[in-house]
PyMOL CGO cylinders between C-alpha atoms (Angstrom):
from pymol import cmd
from pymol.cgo import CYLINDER

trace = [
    CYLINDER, 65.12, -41.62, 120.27, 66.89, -39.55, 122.40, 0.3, 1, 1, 1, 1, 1, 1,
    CYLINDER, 66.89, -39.55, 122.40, 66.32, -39.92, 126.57, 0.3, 1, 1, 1, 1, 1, 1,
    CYLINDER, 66.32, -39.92, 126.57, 64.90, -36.15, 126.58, 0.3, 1, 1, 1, 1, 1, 1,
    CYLINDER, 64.90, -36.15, 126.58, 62.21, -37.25, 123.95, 0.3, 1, 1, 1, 1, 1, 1,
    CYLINDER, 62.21, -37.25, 123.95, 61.35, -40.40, 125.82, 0.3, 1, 1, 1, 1, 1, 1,
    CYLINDER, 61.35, -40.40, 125.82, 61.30, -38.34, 129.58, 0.3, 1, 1, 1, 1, 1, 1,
    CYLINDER, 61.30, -38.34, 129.58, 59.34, -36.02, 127.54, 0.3, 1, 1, 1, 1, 1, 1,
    CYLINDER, 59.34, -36.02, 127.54, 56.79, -38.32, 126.05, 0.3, 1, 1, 1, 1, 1, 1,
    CYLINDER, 56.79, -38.32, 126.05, 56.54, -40.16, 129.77, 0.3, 1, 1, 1, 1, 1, 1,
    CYLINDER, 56.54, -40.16, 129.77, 55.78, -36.88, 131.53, 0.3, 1, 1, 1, 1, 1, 1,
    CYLINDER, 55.78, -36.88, 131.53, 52.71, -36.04, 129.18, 0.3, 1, 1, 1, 1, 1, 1,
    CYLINDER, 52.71, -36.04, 129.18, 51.35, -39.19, 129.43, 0.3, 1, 1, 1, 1, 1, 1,
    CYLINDER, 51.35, -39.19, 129.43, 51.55, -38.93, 133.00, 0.3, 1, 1, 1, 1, 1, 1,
    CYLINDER, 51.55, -38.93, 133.00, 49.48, -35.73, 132.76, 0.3, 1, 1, 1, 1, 1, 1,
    CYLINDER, 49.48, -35.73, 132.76, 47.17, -36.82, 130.57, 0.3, 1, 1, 1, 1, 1, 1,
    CYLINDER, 47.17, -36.82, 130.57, 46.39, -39.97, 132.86, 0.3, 1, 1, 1, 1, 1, 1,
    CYLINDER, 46.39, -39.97, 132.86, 45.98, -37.45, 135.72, 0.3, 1, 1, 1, 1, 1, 1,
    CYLINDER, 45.98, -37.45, 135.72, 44.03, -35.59, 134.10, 0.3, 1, 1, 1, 1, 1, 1,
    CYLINDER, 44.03, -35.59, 134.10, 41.65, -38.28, 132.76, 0.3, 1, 1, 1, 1, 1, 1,
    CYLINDER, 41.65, -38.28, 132.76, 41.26, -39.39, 136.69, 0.3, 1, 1, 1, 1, 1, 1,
    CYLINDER, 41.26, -39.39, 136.69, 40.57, -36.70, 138.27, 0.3, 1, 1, 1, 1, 1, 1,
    CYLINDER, 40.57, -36.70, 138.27, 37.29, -36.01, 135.51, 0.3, 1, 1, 1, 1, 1, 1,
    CYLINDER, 37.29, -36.01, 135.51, 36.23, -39.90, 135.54, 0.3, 1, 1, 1, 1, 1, 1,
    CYLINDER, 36.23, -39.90, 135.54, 36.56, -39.55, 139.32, 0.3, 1, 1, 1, 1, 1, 1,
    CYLINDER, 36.56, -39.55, 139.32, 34.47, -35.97, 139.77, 0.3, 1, 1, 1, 1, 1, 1,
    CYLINDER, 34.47, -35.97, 139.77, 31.85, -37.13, 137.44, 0.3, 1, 1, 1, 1, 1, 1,
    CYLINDER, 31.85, -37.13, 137.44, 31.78, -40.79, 138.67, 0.3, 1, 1, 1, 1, 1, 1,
    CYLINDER, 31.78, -40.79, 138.67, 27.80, -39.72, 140.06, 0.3, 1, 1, 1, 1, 1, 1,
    CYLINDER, 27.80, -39.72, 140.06, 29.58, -40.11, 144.10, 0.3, 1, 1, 1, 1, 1, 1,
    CYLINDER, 29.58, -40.11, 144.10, 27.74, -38.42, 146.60, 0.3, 1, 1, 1, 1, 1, 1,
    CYLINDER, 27.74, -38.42, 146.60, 29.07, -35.27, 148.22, 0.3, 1, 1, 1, 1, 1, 1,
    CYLINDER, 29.07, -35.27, 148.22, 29.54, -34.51, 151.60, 0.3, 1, 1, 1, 1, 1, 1,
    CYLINDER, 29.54, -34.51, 151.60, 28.04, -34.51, 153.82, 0.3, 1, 1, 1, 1, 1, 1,
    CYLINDER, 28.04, -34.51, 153.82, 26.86, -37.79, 154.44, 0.3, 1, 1, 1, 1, 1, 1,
    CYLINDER, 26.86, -37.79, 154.44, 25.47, -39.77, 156.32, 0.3, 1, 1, 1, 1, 1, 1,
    CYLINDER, 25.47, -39.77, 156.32, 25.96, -43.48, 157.95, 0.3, 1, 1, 1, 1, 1, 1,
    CYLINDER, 25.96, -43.48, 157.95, 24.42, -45.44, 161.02, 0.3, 1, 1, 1, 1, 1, 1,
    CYLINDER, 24.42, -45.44, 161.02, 26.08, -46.55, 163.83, 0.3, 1, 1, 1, 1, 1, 1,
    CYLINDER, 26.08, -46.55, 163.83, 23.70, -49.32, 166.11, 0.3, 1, 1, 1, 1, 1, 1,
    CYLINDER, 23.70, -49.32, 166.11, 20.23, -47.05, 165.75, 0.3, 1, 1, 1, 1, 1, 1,
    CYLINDER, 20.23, -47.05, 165.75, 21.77, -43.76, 165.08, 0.3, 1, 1, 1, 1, 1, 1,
    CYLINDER, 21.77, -43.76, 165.08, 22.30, -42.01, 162.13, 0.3, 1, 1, 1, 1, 1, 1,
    CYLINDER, 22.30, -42.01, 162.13, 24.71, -39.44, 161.85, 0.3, 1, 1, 1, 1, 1, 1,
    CYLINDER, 24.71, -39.44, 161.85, 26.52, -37.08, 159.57, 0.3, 1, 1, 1, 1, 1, 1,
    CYLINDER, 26.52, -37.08, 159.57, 30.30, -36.47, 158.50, 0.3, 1, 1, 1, 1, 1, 1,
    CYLINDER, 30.30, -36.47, 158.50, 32.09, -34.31, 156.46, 0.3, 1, 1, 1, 1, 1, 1,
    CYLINDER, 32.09, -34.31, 156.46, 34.96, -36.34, 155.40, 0.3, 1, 1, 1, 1, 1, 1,
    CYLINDER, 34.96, -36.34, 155.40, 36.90, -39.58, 155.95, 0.3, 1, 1, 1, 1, 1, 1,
    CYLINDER, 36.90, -39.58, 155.95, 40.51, -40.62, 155.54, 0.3, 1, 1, 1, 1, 1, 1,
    CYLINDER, 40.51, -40.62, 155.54, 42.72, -43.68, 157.02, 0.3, 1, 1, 1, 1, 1, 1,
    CYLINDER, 42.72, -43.68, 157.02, 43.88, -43.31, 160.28, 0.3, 1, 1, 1, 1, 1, 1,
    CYLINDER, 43.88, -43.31, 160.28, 47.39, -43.27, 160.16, 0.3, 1, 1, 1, 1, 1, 1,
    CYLINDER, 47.39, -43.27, 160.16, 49.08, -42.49, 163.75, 0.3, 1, 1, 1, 1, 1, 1,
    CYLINDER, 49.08, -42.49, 163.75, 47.26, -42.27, 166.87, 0.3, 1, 1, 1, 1, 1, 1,
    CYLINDER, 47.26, -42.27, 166.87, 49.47, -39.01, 168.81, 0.3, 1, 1, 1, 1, 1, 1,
    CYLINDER, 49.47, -39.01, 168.81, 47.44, -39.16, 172.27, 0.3, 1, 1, 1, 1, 1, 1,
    CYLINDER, 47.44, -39.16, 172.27, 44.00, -39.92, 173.34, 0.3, 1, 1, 1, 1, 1, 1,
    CYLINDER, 44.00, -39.92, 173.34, 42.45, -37.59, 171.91, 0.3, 1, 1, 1, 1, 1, 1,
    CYLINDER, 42.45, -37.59, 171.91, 44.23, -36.74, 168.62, 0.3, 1, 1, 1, 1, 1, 1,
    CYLINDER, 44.23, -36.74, 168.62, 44.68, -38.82, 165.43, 0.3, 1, 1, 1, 1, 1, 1,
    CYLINDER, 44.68, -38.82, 165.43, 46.54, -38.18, 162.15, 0.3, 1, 1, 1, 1, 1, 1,
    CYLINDER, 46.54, -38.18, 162.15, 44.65, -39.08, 159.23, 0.3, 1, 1, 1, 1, 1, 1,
    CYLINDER, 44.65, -39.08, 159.23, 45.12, -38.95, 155.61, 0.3, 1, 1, 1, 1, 1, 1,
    CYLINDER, 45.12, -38.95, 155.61, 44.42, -36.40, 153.72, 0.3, 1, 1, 1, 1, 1, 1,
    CYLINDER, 44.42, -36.40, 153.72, 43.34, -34.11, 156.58, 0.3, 1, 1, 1, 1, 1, 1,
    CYLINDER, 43.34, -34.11, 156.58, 46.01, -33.76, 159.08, 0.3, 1, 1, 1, 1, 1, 1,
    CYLINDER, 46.01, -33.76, 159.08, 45.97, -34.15, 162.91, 0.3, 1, 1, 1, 1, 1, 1,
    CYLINDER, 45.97, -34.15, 162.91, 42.49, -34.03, 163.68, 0.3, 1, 1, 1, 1, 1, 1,
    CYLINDER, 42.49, -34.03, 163.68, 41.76, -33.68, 167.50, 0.3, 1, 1, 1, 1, 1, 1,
    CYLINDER, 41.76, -33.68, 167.50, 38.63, -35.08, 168.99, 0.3, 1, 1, 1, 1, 1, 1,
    CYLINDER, 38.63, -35.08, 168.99, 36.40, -32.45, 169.97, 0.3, 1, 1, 1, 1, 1, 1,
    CYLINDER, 36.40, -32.45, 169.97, 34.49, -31.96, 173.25, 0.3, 1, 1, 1, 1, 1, 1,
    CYLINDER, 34.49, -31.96, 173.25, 36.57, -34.55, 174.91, 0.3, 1, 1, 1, 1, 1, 1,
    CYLINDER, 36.57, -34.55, 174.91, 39.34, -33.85, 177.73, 0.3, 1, 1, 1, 1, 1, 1,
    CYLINDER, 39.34, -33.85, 177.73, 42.14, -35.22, 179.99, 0.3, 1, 1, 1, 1, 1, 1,
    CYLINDER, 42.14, -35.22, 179.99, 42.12, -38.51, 178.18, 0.3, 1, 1, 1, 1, 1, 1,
    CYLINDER, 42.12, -38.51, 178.18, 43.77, -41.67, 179.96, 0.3, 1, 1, 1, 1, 1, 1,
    CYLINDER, 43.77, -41.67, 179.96, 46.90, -43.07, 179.00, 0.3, 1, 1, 1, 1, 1, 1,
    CYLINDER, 46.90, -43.07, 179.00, 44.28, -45.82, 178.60, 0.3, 1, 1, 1, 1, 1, 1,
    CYLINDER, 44.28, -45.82, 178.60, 42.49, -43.47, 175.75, 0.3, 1, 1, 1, 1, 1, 1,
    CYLINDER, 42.49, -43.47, 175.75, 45.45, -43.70, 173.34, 0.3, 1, 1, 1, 1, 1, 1,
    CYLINDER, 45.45, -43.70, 173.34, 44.83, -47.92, 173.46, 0.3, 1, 1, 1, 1, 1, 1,
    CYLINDER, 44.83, -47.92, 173.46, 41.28, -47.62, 173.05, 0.3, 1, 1, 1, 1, 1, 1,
    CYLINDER, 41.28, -47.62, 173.05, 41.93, -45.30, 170.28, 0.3, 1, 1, 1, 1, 1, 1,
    CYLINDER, 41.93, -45.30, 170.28, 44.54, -47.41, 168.18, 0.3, 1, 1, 1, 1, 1, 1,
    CYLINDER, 44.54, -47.41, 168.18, 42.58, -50.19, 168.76, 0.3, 1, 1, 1, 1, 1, 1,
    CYLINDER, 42.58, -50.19, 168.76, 39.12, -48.78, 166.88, 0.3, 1, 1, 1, 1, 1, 1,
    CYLINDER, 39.12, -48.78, 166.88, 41.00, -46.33, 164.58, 0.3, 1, 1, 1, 1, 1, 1,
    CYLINDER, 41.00, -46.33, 164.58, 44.55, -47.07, 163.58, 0.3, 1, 1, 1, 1, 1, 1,
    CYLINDER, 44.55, -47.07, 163.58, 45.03, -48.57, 159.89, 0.3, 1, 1, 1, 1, 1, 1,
    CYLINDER, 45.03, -48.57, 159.89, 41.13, -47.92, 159.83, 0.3, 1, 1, 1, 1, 1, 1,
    CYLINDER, 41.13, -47.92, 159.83, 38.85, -45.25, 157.94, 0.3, 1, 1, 1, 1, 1, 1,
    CYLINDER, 38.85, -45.25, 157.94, 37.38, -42.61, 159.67, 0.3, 1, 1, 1, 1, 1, 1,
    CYLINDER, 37.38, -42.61, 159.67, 34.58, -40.36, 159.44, 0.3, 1, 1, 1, 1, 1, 1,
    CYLINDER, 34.58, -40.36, 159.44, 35.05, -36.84, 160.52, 0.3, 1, 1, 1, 1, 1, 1,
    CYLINDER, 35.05, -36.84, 160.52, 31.88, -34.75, 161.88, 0.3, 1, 1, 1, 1, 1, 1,
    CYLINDER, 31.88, -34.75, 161.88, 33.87, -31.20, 161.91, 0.3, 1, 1, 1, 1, 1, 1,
    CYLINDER, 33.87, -31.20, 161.91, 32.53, -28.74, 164.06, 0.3, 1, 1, 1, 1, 1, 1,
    CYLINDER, 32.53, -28.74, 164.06, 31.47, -25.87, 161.34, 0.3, 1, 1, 1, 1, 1, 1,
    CYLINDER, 31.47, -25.87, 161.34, 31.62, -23.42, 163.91, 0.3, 1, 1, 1, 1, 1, 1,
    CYLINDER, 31.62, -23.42, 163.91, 35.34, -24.02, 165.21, 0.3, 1, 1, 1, 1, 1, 1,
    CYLINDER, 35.34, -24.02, 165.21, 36.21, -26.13, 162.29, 0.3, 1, 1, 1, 1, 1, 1,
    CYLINDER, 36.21, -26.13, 162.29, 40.53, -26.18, 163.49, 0.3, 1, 1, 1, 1, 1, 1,
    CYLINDER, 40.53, -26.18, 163.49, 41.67, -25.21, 166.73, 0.3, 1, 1, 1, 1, 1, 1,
    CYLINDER, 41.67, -25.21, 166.73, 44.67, -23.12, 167.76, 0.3, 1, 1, 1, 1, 1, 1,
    CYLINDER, 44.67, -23.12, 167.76, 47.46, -25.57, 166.69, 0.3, 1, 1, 1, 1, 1, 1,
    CYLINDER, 47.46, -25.57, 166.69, 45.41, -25.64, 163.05, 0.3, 1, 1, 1, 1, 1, 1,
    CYLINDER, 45.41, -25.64, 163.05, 44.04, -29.58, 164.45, 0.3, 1, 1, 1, 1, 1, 1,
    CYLINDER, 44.04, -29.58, 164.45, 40.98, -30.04, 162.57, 0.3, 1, 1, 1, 1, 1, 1,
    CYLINDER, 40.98, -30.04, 162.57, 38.03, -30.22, 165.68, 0.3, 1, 1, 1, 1, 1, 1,
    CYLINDER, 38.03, -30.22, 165.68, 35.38, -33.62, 164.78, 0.3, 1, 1, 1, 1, 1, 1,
    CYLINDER, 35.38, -33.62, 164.78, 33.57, -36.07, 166.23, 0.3, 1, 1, 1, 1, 1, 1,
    CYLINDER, 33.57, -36.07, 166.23, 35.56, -39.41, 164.92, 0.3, 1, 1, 1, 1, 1, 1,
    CYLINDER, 35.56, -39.41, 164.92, 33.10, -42.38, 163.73, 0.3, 1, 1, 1, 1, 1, 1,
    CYLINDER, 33.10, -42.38, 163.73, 34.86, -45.52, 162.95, 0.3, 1, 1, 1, 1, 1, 1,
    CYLINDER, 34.86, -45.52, 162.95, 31.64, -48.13, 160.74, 0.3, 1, 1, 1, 1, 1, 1,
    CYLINDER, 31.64, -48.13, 160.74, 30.91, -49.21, 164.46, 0.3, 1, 1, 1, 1, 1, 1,
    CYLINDER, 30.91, -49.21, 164.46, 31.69, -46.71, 166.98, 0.3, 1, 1, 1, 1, 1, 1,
    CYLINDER, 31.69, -46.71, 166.98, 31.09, -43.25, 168.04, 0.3, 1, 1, 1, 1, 1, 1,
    CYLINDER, 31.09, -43.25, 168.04, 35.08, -42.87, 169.37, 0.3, 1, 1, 1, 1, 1, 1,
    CYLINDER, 35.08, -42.87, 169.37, 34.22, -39.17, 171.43, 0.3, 1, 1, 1, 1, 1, 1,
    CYLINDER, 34.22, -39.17, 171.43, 30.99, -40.86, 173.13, 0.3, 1, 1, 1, 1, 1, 1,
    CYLINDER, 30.99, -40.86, 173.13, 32.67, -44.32, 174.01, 0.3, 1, 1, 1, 1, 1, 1,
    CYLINDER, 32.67, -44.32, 174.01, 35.67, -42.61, 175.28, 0.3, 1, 1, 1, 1, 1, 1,
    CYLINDER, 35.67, -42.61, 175.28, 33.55, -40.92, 177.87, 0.3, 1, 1, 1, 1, 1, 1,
    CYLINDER, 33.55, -40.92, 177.87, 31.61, -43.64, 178.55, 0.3, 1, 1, 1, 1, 1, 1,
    CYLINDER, 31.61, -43.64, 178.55, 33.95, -45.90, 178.89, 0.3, 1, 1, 1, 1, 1, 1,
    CYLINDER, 33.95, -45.90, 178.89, 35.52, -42.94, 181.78, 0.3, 1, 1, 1, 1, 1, 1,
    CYLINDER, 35.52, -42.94, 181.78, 38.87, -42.91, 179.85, 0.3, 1, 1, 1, 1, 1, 1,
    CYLINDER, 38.87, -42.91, 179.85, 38.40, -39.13, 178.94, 0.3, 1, 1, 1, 1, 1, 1,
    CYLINDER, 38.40, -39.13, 178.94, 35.82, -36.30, 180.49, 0.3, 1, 1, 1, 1, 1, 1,
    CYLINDER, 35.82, -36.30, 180.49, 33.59, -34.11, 178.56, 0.3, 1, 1, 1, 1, 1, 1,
    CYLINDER, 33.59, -34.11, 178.56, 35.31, -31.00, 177.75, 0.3, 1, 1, 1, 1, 1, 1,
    CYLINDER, 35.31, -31.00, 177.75, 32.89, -28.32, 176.36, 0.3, 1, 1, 1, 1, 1, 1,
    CYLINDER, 32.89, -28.32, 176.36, 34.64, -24.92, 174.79, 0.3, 1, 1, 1, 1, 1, 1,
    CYLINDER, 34.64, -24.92, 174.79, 32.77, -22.46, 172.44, 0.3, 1, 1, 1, 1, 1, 1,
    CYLINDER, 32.77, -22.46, 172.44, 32.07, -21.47, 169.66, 0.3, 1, 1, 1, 1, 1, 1,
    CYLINDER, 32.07, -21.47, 169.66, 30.80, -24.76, 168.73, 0.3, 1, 1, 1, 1, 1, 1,
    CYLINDER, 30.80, -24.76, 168.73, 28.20, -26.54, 166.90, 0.3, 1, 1, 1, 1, 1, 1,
    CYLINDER, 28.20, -26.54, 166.90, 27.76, -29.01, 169.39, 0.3, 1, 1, 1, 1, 1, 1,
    CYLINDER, 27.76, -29.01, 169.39, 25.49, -28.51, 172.24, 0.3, 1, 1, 1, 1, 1, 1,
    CYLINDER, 25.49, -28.51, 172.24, 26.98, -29.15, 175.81, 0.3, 1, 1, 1, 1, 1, 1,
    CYLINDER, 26.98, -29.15, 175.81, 27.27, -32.59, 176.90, 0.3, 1, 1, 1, 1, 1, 1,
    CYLINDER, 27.27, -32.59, 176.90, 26.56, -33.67, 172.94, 0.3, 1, 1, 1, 1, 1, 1,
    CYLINDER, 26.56, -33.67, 172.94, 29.16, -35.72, 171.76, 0.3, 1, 1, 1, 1, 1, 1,
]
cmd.load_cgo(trace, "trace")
């Protein structure tokens, strides 16, 4: 055979195994979002989840599959914050509560409270004083709610 037929016969394959993932995957009887999970006696509610990949600043993480994703209601982080942060998120999953009424902000950073299976990162950040409550509207959290 000729290399064409071969590259040919290797790229529908390919397809074809795409294409039989993506329907075993949609129809695999996985819950859609949102859902829930508990952290200590609280249960709360994300809309998506993705490894942390790079932590940029105290309050802003890069995860997969979603982008930068900047931690919302929280302000004037520490240089302290970005530690904290890579220590609870980095090389971890994350669970995104997006704000549905500001879902990105003005650099296009998707806006969430960040759940690691342990921690509520916006809410230990604060009370751990290495970042400030920072409330800005429209949003669907109340004041002071992080």
């Amino acid at each position: 055979m000729n290399k064409k037929v071969i590259l040919l016969i290797i790229f529908t394959l390919t397809i074809a195994l795409t294409l039989a993932n993506v329907l075993i995957s949609e129809g695999n009887g996985e819950k859609s979002f949102p859902k829930t999970m508990s952290i200590g006696n609280k249960t709360v509610t994300y809309e998506k989840e993705g490894k942390c990949l790079d932590v940029i600043d105290g309050n802003t993480i890069q995860v997969y599959g979603v982008g930068k994703v900047q931690l919302t209601q929280i302000g004037s982080p520490t240089n302290e914050a970005k530690q904290f942060v890579e220590e609870k998120c980095l090389g971890k999953t994350v669970y995104l509560n997006i704000d549905d009424k500001q879902p990105k902000d003005e650099y296009k950073r998707t806006l969430a409270i960040v759940y690691t299976n342990t921690t509520d990162i916006n809410k230990e950040l604060v009370e751990n004083n290495l970042a400030e409550i920072s409330y800005f509207t429209p949003s669907e959290f109340k004041k002071g709610e992080i």
